[in-house]
C-alpha positions as CSV (number, residue, x, y, z in Angstrom):
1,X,84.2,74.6,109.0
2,X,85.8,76.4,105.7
3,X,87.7,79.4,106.2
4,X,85.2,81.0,103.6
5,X,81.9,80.7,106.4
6,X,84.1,81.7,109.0
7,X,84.7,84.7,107.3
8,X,81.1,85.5,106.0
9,X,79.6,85.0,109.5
10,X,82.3,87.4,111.2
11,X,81.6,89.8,108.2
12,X,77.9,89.3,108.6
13,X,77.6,90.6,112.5
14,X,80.4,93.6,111.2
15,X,77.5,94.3,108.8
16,X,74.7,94.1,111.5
17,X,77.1,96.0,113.7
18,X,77.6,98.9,111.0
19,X,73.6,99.2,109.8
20,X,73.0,99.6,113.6
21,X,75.2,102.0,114.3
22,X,74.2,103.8,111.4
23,X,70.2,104.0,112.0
24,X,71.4,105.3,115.5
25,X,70.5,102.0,117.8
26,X,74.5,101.5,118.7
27,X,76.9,103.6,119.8
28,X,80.4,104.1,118.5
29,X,82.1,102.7,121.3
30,X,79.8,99.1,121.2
31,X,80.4,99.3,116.9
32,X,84.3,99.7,117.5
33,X,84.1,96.4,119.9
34,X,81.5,94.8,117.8
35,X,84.1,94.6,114.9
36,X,87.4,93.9,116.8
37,X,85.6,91.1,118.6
38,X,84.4,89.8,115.0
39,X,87.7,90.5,113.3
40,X,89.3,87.8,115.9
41,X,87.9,84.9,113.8
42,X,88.8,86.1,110.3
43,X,91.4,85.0,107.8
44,X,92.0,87.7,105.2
45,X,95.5,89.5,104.6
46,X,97.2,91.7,106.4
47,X,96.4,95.1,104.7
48,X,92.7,94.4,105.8
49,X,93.1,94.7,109.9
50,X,95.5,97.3,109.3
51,X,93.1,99.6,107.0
52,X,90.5,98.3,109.5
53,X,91.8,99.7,112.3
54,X,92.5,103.3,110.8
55,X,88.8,103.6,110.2
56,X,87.5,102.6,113.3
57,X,90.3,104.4,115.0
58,X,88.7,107.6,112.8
59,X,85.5,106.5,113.7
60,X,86.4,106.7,117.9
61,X,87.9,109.8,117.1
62,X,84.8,111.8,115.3
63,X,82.9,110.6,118.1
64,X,85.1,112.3,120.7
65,X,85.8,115.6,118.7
66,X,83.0,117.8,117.6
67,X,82.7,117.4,113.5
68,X,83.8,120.9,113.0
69,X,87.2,120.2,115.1
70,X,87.6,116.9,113.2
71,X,89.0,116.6,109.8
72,X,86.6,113.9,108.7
73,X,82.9,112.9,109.3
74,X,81.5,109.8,111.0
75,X,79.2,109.6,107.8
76,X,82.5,109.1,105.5
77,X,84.4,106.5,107.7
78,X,80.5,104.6,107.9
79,X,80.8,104.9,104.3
80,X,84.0,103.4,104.3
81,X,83.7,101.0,106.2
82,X,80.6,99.6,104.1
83,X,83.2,99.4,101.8
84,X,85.9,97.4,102.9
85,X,83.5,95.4,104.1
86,X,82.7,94.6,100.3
87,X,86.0,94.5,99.5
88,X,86.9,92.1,102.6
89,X,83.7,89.6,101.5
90,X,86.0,89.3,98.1
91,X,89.1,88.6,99.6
């Protein structure tokens, strides 16, 4: 199988992953090991698992740290990850 479907099916449960953690049906902690399991089978540059990491990293910590106590919101690191997700379907 090409590299290319390998990619869009990981990237596809990351986006299922992400919509159900957003309407509130997943918790952080299953979201966080919904996307490191999925990142296992893709092939896309380095950059992209490191800036991965940093968000969901962000992500475990907004969930453990009231948002007042926390320098950024679980809304903006959802929002960002919609994003590299975009960016990683182009890679």
């Amino acid at each position: 199988m090409s590299t290319h479907q390998d990619n869009q099916r990981a990237l596809n449960a990351m986006r299922e992953a992400l919509a159900s953690h957003v309407a509130g049906t997943m918790p952080v902690a299953d979201l966080v090991g919904a996307w490191r399991a999925a990142a296992t089978s893709l092939t896309l540059p380095p950059v992209f698992s490191q800036a991965m990491e940093e968000l969901l990293r962000r992500l475990e910590m907004s969930a453990v740290f009231a948002q007042d106590s926390c320098s950024f919101s679980s809304t903006a690191v959802t929002d960002q990850l919609k994003r590299w997700l975009d960016r990683a379907e182009t890679a």
